[in-house]
C-alpha positions as CSV (number, residue, x, y, z in Angstrom):
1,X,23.5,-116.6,89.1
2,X,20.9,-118.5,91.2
3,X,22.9,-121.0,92.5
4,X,25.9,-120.4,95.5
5,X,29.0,-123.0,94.8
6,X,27.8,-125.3,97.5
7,X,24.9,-126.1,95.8
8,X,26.5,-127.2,92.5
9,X,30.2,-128.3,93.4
10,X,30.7,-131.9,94.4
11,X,32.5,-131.3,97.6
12,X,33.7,-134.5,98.8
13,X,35.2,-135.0,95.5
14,X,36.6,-131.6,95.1
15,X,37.9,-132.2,98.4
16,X,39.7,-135.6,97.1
17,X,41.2,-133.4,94.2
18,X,42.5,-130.3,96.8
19,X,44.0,-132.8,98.7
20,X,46.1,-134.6,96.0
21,X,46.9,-131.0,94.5
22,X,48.1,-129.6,97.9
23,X,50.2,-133.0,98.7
24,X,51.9,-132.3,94.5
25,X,52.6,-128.8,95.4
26,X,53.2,-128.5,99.3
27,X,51.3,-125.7,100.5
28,X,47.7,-125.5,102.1
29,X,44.6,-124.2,100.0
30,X,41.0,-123.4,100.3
31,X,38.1,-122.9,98.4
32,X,35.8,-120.1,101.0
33,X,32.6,-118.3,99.4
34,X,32.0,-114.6,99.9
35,X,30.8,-115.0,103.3
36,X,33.6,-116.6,105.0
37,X,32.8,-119.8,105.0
38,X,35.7,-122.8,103.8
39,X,33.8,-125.0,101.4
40,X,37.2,-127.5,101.2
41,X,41.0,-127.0,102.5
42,X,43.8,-128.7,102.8
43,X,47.3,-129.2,104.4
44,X,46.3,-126.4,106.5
45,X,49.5,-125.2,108.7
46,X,50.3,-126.4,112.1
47,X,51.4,-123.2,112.9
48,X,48.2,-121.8,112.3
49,X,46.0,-124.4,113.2
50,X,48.1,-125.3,116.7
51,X,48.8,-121.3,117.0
52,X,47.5,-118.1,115.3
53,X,44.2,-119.5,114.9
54,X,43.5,-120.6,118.7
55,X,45.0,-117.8,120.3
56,X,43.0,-114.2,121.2
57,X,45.3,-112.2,119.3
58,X,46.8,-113.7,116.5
59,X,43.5,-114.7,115.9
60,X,42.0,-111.4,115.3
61,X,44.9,-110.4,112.9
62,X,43.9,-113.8,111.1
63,X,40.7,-112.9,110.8
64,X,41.6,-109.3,109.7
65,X,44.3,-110.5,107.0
66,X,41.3,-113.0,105.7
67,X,39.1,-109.4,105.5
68,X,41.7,-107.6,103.9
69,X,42.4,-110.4,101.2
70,X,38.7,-110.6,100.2
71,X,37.7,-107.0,100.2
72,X,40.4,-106.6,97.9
73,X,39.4,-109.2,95.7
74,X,35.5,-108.0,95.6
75,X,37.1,-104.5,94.4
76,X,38.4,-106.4,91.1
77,X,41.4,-107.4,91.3
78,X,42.7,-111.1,90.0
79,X,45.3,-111.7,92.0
80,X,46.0,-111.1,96.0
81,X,49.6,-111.3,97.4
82,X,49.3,-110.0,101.0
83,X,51.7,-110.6,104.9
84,X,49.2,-111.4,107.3
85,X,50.2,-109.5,110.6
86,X,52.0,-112.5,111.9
87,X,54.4,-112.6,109.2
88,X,53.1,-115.2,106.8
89,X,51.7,-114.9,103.7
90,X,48.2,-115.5,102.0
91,X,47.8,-115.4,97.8
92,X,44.2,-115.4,96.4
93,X,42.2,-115.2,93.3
94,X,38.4,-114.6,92.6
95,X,36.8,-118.0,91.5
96,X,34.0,-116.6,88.8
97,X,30.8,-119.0,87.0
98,X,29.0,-116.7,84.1
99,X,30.8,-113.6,85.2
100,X,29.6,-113.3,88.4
101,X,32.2,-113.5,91.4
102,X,30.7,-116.6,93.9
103,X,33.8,-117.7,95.8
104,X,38.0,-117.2,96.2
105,X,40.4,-119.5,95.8
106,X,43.1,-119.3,98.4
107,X,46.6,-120.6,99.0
108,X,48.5,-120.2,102.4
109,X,50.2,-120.1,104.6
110,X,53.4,-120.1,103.2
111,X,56.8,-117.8,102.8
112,X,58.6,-116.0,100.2
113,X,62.2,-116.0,102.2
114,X,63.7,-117.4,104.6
115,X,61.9,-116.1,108.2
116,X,63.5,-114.5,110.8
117,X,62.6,-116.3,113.4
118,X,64.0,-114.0,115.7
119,X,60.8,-111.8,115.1
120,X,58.6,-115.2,115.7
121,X,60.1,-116.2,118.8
122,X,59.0,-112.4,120.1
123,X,55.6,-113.4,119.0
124,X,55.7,-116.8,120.8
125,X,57.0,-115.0,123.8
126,X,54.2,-111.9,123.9
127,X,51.2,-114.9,123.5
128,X,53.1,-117.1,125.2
129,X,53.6,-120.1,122.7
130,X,55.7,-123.1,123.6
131,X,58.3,-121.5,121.9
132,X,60.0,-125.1,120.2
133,X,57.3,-126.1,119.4
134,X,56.3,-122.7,117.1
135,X,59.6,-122.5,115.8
136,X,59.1,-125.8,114.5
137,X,55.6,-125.5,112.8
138,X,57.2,-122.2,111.5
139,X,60.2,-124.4,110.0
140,X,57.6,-127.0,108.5
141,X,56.1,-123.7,106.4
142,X,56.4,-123.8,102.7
143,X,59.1,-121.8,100.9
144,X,57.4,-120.0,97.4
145,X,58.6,-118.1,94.7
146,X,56.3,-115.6,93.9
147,X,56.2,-116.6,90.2
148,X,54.6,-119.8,90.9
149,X,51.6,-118.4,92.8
150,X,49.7,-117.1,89.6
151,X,49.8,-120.4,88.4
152,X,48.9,-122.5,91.1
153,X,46.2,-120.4,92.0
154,X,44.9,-120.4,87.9
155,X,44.8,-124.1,88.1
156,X,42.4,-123.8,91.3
157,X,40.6,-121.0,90.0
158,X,39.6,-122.6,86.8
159,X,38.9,-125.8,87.6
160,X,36.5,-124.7,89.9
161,X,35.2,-122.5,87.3
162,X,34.9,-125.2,84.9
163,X,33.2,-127.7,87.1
164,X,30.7,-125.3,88.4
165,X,30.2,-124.1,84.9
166,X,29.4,-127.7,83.8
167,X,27.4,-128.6,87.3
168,X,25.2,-125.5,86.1
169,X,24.7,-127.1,82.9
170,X,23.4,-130.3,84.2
171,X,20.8,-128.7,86.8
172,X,19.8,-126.5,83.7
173,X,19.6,-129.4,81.6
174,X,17.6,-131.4,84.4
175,X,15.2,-128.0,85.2
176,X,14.7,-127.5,81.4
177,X,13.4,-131.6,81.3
178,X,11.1,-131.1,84.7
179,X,9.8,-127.7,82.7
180,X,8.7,-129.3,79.5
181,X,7.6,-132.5,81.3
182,X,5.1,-130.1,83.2
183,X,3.8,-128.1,80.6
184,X,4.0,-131.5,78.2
185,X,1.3,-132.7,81.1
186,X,-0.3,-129.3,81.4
187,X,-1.1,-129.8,77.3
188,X,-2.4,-133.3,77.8
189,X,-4.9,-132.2,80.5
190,X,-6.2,-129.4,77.7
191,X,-6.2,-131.5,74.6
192,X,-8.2,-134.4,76.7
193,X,-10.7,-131.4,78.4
194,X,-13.8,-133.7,80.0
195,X,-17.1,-130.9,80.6
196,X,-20.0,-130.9,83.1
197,X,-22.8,-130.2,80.5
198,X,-25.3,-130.9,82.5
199,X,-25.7,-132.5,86.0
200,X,-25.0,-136.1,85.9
201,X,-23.6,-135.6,82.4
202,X,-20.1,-135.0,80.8
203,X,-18.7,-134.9,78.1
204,X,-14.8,-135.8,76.7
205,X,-14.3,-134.0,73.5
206,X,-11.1,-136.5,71.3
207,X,-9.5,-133.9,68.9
208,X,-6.7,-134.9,67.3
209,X,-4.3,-138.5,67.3
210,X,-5.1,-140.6,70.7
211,X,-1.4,-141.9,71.6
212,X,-0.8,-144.4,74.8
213,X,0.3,-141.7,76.6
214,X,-2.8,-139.4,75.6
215,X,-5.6,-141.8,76.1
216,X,-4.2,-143.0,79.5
217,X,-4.0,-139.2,80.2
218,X,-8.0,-139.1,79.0
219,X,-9.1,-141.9,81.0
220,X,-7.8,-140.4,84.3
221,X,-9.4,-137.5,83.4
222,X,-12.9,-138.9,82.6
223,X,-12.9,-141.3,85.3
224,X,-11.9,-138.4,88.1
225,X,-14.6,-135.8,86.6
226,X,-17.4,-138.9,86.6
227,X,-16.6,-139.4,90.2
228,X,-16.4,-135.6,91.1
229,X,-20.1,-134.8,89.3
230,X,-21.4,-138.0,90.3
231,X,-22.3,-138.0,86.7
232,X,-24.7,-141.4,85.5
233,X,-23.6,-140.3,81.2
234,X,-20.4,-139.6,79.7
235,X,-20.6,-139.0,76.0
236,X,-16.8,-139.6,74.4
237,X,-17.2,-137.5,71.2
238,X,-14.6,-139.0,68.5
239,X,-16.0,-135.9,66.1
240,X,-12.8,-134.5,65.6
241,X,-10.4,-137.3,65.9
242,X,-7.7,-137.4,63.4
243,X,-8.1,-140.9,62.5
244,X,-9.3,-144.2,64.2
245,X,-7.0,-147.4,63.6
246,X,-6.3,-150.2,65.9
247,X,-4.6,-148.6,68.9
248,X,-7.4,-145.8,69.0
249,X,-10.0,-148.2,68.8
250,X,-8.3,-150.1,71.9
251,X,-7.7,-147.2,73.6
252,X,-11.6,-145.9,73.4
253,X,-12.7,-149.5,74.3
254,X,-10.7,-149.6,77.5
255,X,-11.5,-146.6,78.5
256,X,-15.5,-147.4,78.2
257,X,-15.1,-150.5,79.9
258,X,-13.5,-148.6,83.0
259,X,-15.8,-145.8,82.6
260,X,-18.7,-148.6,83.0
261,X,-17.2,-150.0,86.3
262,X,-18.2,-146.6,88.1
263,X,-21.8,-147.3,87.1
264,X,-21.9,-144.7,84.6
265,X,-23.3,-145.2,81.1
266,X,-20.6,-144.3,78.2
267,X,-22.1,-143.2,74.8
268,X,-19.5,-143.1,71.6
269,X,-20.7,-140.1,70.0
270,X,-19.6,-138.7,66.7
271,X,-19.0,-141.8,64.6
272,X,-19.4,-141.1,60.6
273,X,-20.3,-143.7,58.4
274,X,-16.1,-143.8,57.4
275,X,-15.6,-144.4,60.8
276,X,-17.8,-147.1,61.5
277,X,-16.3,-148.8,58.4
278,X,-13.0,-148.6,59.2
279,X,-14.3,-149.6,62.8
280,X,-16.0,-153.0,61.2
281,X,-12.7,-153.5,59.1
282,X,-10.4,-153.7,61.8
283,X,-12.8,-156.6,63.2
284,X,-13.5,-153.9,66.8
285,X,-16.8,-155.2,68.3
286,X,-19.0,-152.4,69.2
287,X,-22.1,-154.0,69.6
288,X,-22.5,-153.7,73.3
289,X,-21.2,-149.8,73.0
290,X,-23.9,-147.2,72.7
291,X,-23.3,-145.1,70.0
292,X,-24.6,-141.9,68.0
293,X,-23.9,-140.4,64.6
294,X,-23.3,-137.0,66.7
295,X,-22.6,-134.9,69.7
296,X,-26.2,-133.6,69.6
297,X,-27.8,-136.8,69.3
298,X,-25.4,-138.1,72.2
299,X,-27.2,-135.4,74.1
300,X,-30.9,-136.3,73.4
301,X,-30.0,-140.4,74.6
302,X,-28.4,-138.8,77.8
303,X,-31.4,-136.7,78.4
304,X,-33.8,-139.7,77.9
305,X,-31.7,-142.2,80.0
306,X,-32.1,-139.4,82.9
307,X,-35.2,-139.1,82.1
308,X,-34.9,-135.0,81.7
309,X,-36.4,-133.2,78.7
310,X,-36.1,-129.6,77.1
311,X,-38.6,-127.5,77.5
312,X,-38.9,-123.9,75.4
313,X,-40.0,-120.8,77.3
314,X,-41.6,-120.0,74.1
């Protein structure tokens, strides 16, 4: 997969929705990708927090508890149950989008019994915790029975899954629109190709139907490649136009006219005798438009306007 959970997950809001689920069920949890880092948590533990995770040592057996916990779940397993080394207890689950392991779900701390808090108040005393206040964050600890782990930790697991699953979707759905937009432009620039011919000529070849979108995409073109060839002639060949009603007609007349505002001279070349009847049927004035009956004709006028002639070696 190409994307890390991060970069598709909604965090504040899966934040919102860890906080309400850890409230519902009592005990802190935490969504942390493969590299250690806690994307959201909640109702984390004074004991730890206040504790184990500001102290030297504790610390370190925190940290190696956390180790243990994911090393296990990379090896493949689905569920975690594992006493840290200062006696509370961690459960986890791999959180998986298209098979591929990205993050774990975990919940903790929390107990299974009732502690001995005999053993903790040795602990307070060898890293020299304010003893009443550590039995008291110990008391605050959640009790669990280890049959409601599995479930708990499902719900977080597939959630995550799901929404990550559909986040994936959308920035698929999203990349696949950007793709065919691009190559939907990349087909507009070939089917409206305008070609140097000849220095201070070009020439825009119309093949096919000339939509809105397609003529605007043709008079870009044709006004750029006038301006980048300093080109006096273009020669808009309608040979192999589909059809020309209305809207094509319009289309070829405003993109003359802007043509013509660069001080370059526009010949209509290609127009058959049906054309030119249809043109005079639809009432579009082309009296002040040069035109040709062909290509190769256009070619000779934009010759003689630039006052050039073909010569034969022979």
């Amino acid at each position: 997969m190409d994307y890390a959970l991060e970069d598709i997950l909604d965090l504040a809001r899966h934040q919102r929705l860890l906080d309400s689920f850890c409230e519902a069920v009592g005990v802190a949890a935490a969504i942390i990708d493969l590299d250690g880092n806690v994307l959201v948590g909640a109702r984390w533990e004074r004991i730890c927090t206040d504790f184990h995770r500001v102290n030297d040592a504790t610390k370190a057996r925190c940290v190696e508890s956390d180790t243990t916990v994911a090393n296990q779940l990379l090896e493949g397993k689905e569920f975690v149950l594992y006493k840290c080394k200062n006696g509370l207890n961690d459960a986890a689950a791999p959180i998986r989008v298209e098979g591929e392991h990205i993050a774990n779900a975990f919940l903790g701390q929390f107990l299974t019994e009732e502690p001995d808090e005999k053993a903790f108040l040795e602990q307070a005393a060898q890293c020299g915790f304010d003893r009443d206040a550590y039995i008291k964050a110990l008391r605050h600890v959640p009790i669990l029975s280890e049959d409601r782990l599995p479930h708990m930790l499902a719900f977080l697991t597939n959630f995550a899954e799901i929404v990550a699953a559909m986040a994936i979707d959308r920035i698929r759905q999203k990349e696949a629109g950007e793709t065919i937009e691009r190559q939907t432009e990349e087909i507009m620039a070939l089917s409206t190709p305008v070609i140097q011919v000849w220095d201070g000529v070009v020439v825009a070849p119309l093949i096919g139907t000339l939509d809105s979108r397609r003529a605007e995409g043709l008079m870009e073109s044709l006004l750029m490649r006038v301006v980048d060839t300093h080109s006096r002639v273009a020669l808009l060949d309608i040979t192999g136009a589909a059809a020309v009603d209305t809207q094509i007609a319009q289309h070829l007349v405003e993109t003359i006219a802007a043509v013509r505002l660069l001080g370059c001279e526009v010949v209509l070349t290609g127009v058959s005798p049906s054309i030119a009847q249809t043109l005079v049927h639809l009432g579009i004035d082309l009296s002040d438009i040069t035109t040709r009956a062909s290509l190769a004709q256009g070619l000779r006028h934009a010759m003689a306007s630039l006052k050039l002639r073909v010569v034969s070696d022979e």
